[in-house]
C-alpha positions in Angstrom: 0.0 0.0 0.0 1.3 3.3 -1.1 1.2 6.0 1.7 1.6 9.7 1.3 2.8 12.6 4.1 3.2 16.2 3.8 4.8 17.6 7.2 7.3 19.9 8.3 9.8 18.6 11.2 8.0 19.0 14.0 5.1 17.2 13.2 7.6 14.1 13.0 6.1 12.7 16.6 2.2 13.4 15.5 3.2 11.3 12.0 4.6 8.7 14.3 1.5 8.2 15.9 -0.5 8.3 13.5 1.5 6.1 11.2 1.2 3.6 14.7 -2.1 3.2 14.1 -2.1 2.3 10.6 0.7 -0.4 11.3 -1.9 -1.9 13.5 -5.1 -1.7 11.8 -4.6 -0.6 8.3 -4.5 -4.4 6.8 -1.8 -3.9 4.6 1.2 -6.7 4.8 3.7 -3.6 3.6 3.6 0.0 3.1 5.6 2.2 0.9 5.6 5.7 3.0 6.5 8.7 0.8 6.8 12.2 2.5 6.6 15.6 0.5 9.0 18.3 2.4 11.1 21.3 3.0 13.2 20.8 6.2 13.9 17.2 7.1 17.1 15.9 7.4 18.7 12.4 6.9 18.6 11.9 11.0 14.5 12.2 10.9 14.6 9.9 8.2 16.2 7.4 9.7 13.6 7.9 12.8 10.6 7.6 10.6 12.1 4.3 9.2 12.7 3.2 12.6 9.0 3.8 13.2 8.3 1.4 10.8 8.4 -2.6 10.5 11.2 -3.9 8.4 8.9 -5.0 5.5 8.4 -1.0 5.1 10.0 1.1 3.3 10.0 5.5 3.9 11.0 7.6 0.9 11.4 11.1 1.8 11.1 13.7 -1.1 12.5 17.2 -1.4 10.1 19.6 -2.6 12.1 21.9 -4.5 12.6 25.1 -2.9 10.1 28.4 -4.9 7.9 25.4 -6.1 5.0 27.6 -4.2 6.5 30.9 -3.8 4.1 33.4 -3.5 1.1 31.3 -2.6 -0.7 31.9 0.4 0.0 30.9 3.6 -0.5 31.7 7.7 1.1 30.2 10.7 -2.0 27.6 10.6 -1.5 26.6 7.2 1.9 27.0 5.8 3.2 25.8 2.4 3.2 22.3 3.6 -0.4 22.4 2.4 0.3 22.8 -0.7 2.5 19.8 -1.3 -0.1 17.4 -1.7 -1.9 19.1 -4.9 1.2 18.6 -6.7 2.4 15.1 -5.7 1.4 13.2 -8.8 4.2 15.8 -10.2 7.2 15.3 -7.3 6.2 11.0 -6.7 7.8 8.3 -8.9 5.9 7.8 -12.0 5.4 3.8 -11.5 3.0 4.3 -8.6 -0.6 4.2 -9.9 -2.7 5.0 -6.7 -1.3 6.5 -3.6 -3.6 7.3 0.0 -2.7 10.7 1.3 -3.5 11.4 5.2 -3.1 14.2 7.5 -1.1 13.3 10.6 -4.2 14.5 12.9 -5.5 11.2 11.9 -5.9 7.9 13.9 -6.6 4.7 11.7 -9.2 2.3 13.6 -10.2 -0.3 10.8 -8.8 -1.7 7.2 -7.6 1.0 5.0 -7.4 -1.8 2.3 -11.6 -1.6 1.2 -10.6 2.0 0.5 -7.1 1.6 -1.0 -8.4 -1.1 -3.7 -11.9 0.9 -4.5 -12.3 1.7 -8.4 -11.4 5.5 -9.1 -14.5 5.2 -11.5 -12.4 7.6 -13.9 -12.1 9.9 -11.4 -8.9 11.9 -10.1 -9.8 11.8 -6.3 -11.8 10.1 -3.8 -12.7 12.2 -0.5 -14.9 13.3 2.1 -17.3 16.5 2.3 -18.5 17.2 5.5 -20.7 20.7 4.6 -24.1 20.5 4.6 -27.0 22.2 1.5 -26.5 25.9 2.4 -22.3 25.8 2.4 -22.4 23.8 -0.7 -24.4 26.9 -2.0 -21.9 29.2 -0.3 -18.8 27.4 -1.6 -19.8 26.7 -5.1 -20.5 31.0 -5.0 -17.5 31.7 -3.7 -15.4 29.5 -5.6 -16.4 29.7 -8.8 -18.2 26.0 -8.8 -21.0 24.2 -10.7 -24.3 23.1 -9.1 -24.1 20.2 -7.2 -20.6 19.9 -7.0 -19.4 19.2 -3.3 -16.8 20.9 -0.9 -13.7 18.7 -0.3 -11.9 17.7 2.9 -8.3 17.3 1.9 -7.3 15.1 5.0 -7.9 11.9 3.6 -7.0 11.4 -0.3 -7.2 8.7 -2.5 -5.4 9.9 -5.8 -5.4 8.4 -9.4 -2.1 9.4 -10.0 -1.9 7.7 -13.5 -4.9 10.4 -14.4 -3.8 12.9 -12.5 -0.5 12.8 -14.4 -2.0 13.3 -17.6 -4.4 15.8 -16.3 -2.6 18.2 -13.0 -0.8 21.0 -14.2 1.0 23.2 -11.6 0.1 26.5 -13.6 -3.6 25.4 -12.7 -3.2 25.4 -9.5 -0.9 28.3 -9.5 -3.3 30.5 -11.8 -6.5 29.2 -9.4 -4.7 30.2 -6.1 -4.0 33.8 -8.0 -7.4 34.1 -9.2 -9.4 33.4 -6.1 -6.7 34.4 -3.6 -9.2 37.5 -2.3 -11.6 34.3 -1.5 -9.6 31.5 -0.3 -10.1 30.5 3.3 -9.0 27.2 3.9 -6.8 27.6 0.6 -5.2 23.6 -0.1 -9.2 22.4 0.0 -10.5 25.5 -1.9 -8.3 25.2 -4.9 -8.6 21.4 -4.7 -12.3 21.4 -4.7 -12.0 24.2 -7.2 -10.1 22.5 -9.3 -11.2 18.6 -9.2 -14.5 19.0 -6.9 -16.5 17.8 -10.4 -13.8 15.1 -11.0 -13.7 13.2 -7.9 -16.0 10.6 -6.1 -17.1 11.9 -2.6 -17.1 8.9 0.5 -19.0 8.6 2.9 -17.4 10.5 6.1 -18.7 8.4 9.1 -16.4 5.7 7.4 -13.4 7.8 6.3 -12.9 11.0 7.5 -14.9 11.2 11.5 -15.0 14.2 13.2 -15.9 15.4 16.6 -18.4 17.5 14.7 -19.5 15.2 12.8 -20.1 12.8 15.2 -22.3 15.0 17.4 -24.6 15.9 14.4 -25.4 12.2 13.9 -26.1 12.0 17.8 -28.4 15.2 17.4 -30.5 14.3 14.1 -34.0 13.7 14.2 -33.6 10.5 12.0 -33.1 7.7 14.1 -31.4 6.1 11.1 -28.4 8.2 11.4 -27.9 7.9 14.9 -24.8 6.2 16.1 -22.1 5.5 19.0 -18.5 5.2 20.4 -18.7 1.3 19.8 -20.8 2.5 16.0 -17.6 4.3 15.1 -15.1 1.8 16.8 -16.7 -1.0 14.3 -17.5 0.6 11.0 -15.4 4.0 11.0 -12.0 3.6 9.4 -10.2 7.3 9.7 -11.2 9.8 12.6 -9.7 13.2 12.0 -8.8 15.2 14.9 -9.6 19.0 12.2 -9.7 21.9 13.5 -8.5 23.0 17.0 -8.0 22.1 19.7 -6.4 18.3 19.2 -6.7 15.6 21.8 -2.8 16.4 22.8 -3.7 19.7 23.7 -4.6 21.2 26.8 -8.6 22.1 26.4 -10.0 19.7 24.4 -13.0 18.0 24.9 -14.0 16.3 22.0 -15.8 12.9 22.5 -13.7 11.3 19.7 -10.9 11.7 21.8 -11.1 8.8 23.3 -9.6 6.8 20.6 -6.6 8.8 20.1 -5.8 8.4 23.9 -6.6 4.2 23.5 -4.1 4.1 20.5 -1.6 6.4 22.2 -1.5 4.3 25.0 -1.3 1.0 22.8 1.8 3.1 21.4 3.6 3.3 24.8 2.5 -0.3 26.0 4.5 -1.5 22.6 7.2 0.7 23.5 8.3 -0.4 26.8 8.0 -3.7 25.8 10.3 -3.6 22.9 
């Protein structure tokens, strides 16, 4: 299974727990890591490797330096972001499929149903979690056709064979320069903007959980959509920790949180015992 990062150093410890979890439930019997960066040197990549079983392998690669200049980015979302739009362009041309993940991600269940799904002919697979009315507001402020939904970029599936043929980095440049007045989340906005009508939207209980999420299936009138701790334990495969604050910060109080601190503590039981 192909497995793709885009972090700065210190997110190394975050990616180690995170990567932890898939080692233990992802249901893959070896994963090729690649990591898109800036700053690491050869010393965190030979922790990351250590992180990992020998049957793994983790590839780090340079993203060369101006690749992004001038795009826009804040404390809370540097140029890191950015990385992942262009990795068909910076990843080794015979991989065909690759999973991105943010590293405030915990894996509970098989990433291999998702990993082997059919692309359908389209460029992504992802999760939306905005309702009707941001729809509306999005596909307005983005330039977007009717019906086509906003995209969480925390949990990727990418046809890179299409997106090869297809992902030009002027595209993305030209998009961000367009619409730079608008952006707000800009990695999402200019991915949705630019492959929101070209990629196949998941379901987000299963693949990309929130704490926010979670509480509006708790709170909806239809019993149908109701669901649990043990619910999301069974059946969801990605919870992401978005927005702020995380479960490793002081303040939070999130009721997913739970299963970060059950896999963090699964972490340290492995630790002391090798």
């Amino acid at each position: 299974m192909n497995l793709l990062f885009s972090i700065n150093q210190k997110f190394i410890p975050l990616w180690e727990q995170c990567m932890a979890t898939i080692l233990r439930h992802g249901g893959a019997a070896h994963y090729d890591v690649y990591v898109l960066h800036s700053d690491l040197t050869g010393e965190d990549g030979a922790r990351m490797r250590a992180a990992l079983r020998p049957e793994d392998c983790c590839t780090l690669i340079p993203v060369p330096d101006g690749l992004f200049e001038g795009f826009p980015e804040t404390n809370r979302y540097p140029v890191q972001i950015y990385y992942r739009l262009a990795a068909p362009l910076l990843l080794p041309a015979a991989l065909d499929r690759i999973l991105y993940l943010d590293v405030d991600t915990v894996v509970l269940n098989s990433l291999e149903p998702l990993y082997t799904s059919d692309f359908a002919g389209a460029a992504f697979m992802a999760c939306s979690h905005t309702d009707r009315f941001l729809n509306k507001f999005n596909q307005a402020r983005l330039g977007l056709e009717d019906g086509v939904r906003y995209l969480n970029s925390g949990v990727l599936m990418m046809n890179l064979d299409l997106l090869r043929r297809t992902l030009r980095l002027e595209d993305i440049r030209d998009y961000a320069e367009q619409y730079k007045k608008r952006l707000i989340l800009p990695d999402q906005d200019i991915l949705t903007g630019l492959f929101g009508d070209k990629s196949l939207v998941l379901d987000s209980r299963i693949y990309n959980m929130t704490d926010r999420l979670y509480i509006q299936c708790q709170c909806s009138v239809h019993p149908s959509e109701w669901l649990d701790l043990d619910w999301v334990r069974q059946n969801t495969v990605v919870v992401h920790y978005l927005g702020k604050p995380k479960p490793w910060q002081k303040n939070y109080i999130g009721p997913l949180g739970v299963f970060y601190q059950e896999e963090l503590a699964q972490t340290r039981a492995a630790a002391e015992e090798a």
